[in-house]
N, C-alpha and C positions, 0 to 999 in steps of 0.2 A: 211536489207539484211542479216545480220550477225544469226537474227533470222529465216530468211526462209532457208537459209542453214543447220542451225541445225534441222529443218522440214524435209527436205529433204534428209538427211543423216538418220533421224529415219524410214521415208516412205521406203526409198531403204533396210534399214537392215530387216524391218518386210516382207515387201516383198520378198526377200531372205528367212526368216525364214517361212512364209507360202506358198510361190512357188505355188500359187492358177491360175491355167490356163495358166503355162508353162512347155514346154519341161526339165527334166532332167534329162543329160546325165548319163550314164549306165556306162561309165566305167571314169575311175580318168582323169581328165582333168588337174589339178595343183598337185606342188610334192610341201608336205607341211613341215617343219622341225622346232619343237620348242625347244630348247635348253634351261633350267633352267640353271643360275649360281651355283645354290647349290640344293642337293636334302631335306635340312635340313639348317633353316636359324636362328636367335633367333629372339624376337620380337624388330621390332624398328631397327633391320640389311636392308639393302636393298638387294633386290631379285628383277633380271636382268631377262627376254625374250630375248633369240636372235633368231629372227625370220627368216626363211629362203623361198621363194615361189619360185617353176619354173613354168613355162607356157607349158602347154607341151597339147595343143586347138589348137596353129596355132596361127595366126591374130586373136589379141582380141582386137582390133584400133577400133572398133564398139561402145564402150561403155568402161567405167572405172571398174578396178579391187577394190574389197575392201577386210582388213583382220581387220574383226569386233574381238576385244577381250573384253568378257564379266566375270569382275572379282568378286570371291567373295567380301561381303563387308565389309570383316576383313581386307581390304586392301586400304591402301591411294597411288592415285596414286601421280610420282614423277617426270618423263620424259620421254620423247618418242624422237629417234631418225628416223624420215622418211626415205624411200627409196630416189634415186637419184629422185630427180623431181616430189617424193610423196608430200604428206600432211596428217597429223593427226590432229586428234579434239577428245575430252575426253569432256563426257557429266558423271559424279561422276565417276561410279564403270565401263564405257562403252567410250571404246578405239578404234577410227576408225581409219586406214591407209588407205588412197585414194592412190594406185599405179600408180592411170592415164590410160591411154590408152597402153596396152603390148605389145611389136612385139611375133614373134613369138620364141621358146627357151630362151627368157627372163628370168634370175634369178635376185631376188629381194632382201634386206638383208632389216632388219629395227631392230629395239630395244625398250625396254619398260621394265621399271625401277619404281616400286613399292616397299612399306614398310609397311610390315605386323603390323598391331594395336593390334593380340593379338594372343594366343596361339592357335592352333588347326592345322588345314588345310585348303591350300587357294590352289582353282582350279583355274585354266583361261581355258574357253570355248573360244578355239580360231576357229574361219572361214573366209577362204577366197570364195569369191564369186564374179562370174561377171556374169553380166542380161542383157539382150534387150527385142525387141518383141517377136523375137525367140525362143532363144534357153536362158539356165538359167545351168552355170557348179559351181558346189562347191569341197569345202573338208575341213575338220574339225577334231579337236582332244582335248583332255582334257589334262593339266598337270596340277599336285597334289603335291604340295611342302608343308614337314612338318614344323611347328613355333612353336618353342619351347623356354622354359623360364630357361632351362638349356643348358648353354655352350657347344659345342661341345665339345669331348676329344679328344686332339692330340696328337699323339703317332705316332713317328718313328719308325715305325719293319724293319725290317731288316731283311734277312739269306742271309748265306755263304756255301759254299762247299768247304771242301778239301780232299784233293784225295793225295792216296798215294805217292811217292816219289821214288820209286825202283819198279825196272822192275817186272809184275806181268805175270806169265806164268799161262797156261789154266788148267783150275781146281783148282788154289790157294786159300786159306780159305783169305781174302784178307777185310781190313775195310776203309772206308770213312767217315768222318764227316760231320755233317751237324749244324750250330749253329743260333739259333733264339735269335735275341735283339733289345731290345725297348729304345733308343739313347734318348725318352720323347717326349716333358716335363712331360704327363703322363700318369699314369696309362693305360694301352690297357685293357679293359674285352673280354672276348668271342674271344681270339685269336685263329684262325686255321691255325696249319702248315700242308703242303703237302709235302712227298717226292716222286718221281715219280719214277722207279728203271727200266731201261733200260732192254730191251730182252734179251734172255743168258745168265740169271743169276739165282743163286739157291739164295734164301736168308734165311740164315742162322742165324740170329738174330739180335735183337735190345737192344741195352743200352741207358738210364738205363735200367734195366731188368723190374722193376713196370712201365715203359712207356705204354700208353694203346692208341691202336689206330685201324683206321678199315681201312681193306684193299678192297678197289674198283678198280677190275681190275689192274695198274701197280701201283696205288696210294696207300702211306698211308699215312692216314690222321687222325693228334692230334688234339683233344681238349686239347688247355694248358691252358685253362679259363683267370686269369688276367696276365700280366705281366707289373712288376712295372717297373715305368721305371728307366734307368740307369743299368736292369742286362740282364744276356745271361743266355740262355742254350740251353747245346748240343747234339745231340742224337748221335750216331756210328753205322753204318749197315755194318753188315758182310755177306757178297758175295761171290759165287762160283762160277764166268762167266765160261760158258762150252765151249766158242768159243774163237777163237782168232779174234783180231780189236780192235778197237772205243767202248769204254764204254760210251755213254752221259747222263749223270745225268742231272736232275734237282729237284727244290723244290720252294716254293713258300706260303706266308707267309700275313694273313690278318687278319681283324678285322672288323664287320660290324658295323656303324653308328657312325669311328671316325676318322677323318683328319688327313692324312699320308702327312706329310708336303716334304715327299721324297720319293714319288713313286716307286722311280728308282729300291731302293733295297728291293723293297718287291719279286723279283722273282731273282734266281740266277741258274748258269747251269754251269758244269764242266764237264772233261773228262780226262780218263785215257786208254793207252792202252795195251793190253792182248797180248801176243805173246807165238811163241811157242817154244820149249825148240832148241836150234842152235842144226847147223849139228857137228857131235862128235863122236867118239867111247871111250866112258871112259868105266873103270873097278876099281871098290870097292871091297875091299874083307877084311878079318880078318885080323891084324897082330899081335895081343897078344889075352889073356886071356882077362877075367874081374878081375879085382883087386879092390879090394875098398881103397880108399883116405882117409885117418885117418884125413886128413886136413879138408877136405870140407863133408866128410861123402857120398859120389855121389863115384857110381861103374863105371870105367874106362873102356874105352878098347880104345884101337889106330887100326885103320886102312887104309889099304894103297891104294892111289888115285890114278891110272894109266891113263896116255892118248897113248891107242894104236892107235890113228887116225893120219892123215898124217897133224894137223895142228895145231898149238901148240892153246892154251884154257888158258884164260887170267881169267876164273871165271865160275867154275863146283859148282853141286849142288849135293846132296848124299843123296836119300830119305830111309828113314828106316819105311820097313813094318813090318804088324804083333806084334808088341812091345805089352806086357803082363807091360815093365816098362814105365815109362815118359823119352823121349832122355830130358834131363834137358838143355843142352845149344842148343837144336831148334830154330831155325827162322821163321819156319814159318811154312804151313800145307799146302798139296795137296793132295786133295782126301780123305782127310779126315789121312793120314800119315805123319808124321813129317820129316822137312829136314834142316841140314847144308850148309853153302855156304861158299866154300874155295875162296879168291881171291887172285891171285897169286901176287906175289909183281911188282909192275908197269917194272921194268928192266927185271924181270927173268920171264916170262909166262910159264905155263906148258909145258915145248918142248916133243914133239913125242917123243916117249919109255920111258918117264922121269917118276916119282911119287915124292909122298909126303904123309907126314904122317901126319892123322888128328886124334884126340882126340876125343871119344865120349865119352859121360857123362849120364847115367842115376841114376834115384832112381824112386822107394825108395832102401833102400842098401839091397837087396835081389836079388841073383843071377836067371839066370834064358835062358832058352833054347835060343841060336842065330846059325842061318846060312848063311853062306853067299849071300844066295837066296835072304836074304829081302835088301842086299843093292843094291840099284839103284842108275847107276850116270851119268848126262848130262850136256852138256857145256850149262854156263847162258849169260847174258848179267853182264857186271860186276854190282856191287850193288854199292848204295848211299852210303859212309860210312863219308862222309862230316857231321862235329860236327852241333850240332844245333845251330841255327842262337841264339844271346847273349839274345833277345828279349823274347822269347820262353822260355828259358830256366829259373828257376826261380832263382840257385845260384850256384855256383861254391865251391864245400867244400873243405876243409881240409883235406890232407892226413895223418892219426895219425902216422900210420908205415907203411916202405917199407923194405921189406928185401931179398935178395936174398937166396933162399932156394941151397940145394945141387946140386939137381938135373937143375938147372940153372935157375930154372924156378921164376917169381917174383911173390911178395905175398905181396900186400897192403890191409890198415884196414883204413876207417872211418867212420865217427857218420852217424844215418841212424834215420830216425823216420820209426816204423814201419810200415809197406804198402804202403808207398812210394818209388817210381819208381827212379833209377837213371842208369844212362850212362858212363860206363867208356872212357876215350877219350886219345889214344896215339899219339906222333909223337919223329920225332929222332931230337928235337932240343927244346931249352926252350922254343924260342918263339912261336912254334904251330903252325909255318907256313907250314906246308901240316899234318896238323894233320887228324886221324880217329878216328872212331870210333869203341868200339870191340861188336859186338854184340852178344848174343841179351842182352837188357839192363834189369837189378835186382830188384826184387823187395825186400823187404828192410824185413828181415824176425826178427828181431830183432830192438834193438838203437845204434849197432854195423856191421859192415857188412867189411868180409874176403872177396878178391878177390883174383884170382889165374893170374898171363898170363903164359901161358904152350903156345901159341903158336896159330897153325893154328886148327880148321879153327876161333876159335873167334879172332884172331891174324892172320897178312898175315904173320909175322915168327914168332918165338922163340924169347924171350930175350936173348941177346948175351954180353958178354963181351967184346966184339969186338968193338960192340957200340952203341951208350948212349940209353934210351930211356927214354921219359918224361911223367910222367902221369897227368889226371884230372878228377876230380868226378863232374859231373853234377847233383844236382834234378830236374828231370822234374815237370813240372807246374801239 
């Protein structure tokens, strides 16, 4: 018996396979779905089918369904799991599934679990088929898994977005970061990152500046070739959204032909949003000369911030066109013009008719034509001036000297390694509990580095007698 069954299971598959003197149907009768475990296995690994069949003929109770798998013979087979109420039989390299008799909408699952004997590629010719007198429906398809005698490489990548942190108004010169890392165990080759750059935006550069990448539509896209594992790197894209809203970024980070044991963070997305300068009527204008600093060597001038509007402004901005010098304590750029931001001290806001005197600072120390035309001033949303989290930051220095100068103003000195970046960080109490920040933060032009606080706007006041203020030098990372 055992041997006229396996006769008969051969007579039905040839049959099927020569369809000599039957109807066959024209259009797809069964939904066929083969699903590999791996698209790449090693030799002697086991490599999984998960087989999937719908019935989509109607009533196929007339006669039994079969899904013939014909394997290469670099393959031994291993195990077969049946449909509900199927049966299988494996004659070498040639795997039948008996489905039985189908109702109609029928979906069927089964499994078949092989182990590759040697390098190359191993197909399975898989088909399902059901036959009678009549009518004869199939469907078929090939999978191609490679066997290989080298390990796959696993490598974690990884990217992140971060996004600035203070309020960004329309047309600001404004940066984001993006950073790629490989968590291991190793080496990735042939890594490609994407970053995708949201509509309404000018973009205005990329760091490092020898980054090479090719832009496809809103994509750029790195070859960073290998990365070892255990390191990062990060790029900085500099943006000029022209609209106010929702900025959504995204990026997204691969490697072909090696095992991301954590999916999750090979695509990341962030967002920031773009607003527009608040309702205000401020007025900037001159209130002294240029004088140069014998201190600092940077040519001075003070001018005075009015709020003629009916509503007091808790954090105005003051943009300076046309400059022939560099505003040296700038924060930031809009439209391509540099700007200051005064933030008033949390109790006392700009009240209606009131001013305040803000300090502007350029070089090189060469004097040079200003009118009151290029200064421009509008109420902001107040600014982040919260110290950097301990984490981030890489050390907290030493203050060598602090002295108060004549003119009231404070004058601290310490060690700086040249080109390196640091943050001076004030509050009116030792322990730093509502400490800020003065910005914009120094870059280190010596292995000594002078600072000044004269006040606003890198100070929301003056240093006072009156009382205390505490200082701290941060190196950023």
């Amino acid at each position: 018996m055992k041997l006229s069954y396996k006769f008969r299971l051969l007579a039905v598959f040839a049959a099927l396979l020569i369809l000599t003197g039957t109807e066959v149907a024209a259009q797809p009768y069964f939904g066929l779905s083969v699903i590999p475990s791996a698209n790449s296995v090693l030799v002697s690994n086991s490599l999984t089918y998960t087989i999937t069949v719908t019935n989509l003929a109607g009533d196929l109770s007339s006669a039994y369904t079969f899904v013939t798998n014909m394997l290469s013979p670099s393959v031994q087979f291993g195990s077969a799991v049946p449909s509900l109420g199927g049966a299988v039989t494996n004659y070498g390299n040639l795997v039948v599934f008996n489905l039985g008799a189908l109702q109609a909408t029928a979906i069927v699952q089964m499994s078949l679990n092989v182990e590759p004997t040697s390098a190359g590629l191993v197909t399975n010719q898989i088909v399902v088929s059901f036959a009678n007198t009549i009518v004869t429906y199939t469907a078929a398809t090939n999978v191609v898994t490679q066997v290989t005698n080298i390990p796959p490489v696993q490598a974690d990548l990884g990217v992140a977005i971060t996004v600035p942190t203070t309020a960004i108004i329309t047309n600001d010169w404004t940066t984001y970061s993006v950073s790629v890392t490989n968590a291991g165990p190793s080496a990735a080759p042939g890594v490609m990152f994407t970053n995708t750059l949201p509509p309404g935006v000018i973009l205005l550069g990329v760091l490092p500046k020898l980054a090479i990448y090719t832009a496809s539509g809103s994509n750029l896209i790195f070859n960073l070739g290998t990365v070892n594992s255990g390191t990062s790197t990060s790029f900085q894209f500099s943006l000029q959204p022209t609209n106010a809203g929702l900025l959504n970024l995204s990026a997204s980070v691969g490697a072909p032909g090696i095992i991301d044991p954590n999916p999750a963070n090979n695509t990341a997305s962030n967002s920031f949003a773009v607003l527009n300068y608040l309702s205000g009527n401020l007025l900037a204008v001159t209130s002294s000369s240029q004088a140069t600093n014998q201190q600092n060597g940077l040519i001075e001038q003070s001018i005075l911030l009015s709020n003629l509007g009916t509503n007091s402004v808790t954090a105005a901005r003051v943009v300076v066109t046309g400059l022939s010098n560099r505003l040296f304590n700038a924060v930031g750029t809009n439209s391509g013009s540099p700007f200051v931001v005064y933030t008033a001290p949390s109790a006392t806001p700009l009240a209606t008719n009131s001013s305040v005197t803000l300090l502007l600072q350029y070089s090189p120390r060469l004097g040079f034509a200003f009118a009151n035309s290029q200064l421009q001033a509008f109420a902001v949303p107040v600014p982040n001036l919260a110290p950097p989290a301990a984490s981030s930051a890489s050390r907290s220095l030493n203050i060598t000297h602090l002295v108060a100068m004549p003119n009231g103003n404070m004058i601290l000195e310490f060690p700086s390694t040249l080109g390196r970046t640091y943050t001076l960080v004030y509050s009116d109490n030792a322990s730093f509990s509502n400490a800020m920040i003065a910005p914009p933060s120094i870059v280190a032009p010596a292995n000594q580095v002078q600072w000044i606080d004269y006040g606003p706007p890198t100070t929301v006041s003056a240093p006072s007698a009156a009382s205390a203020r505490f200082y701290r030098v941060i190196q950023n990372p």
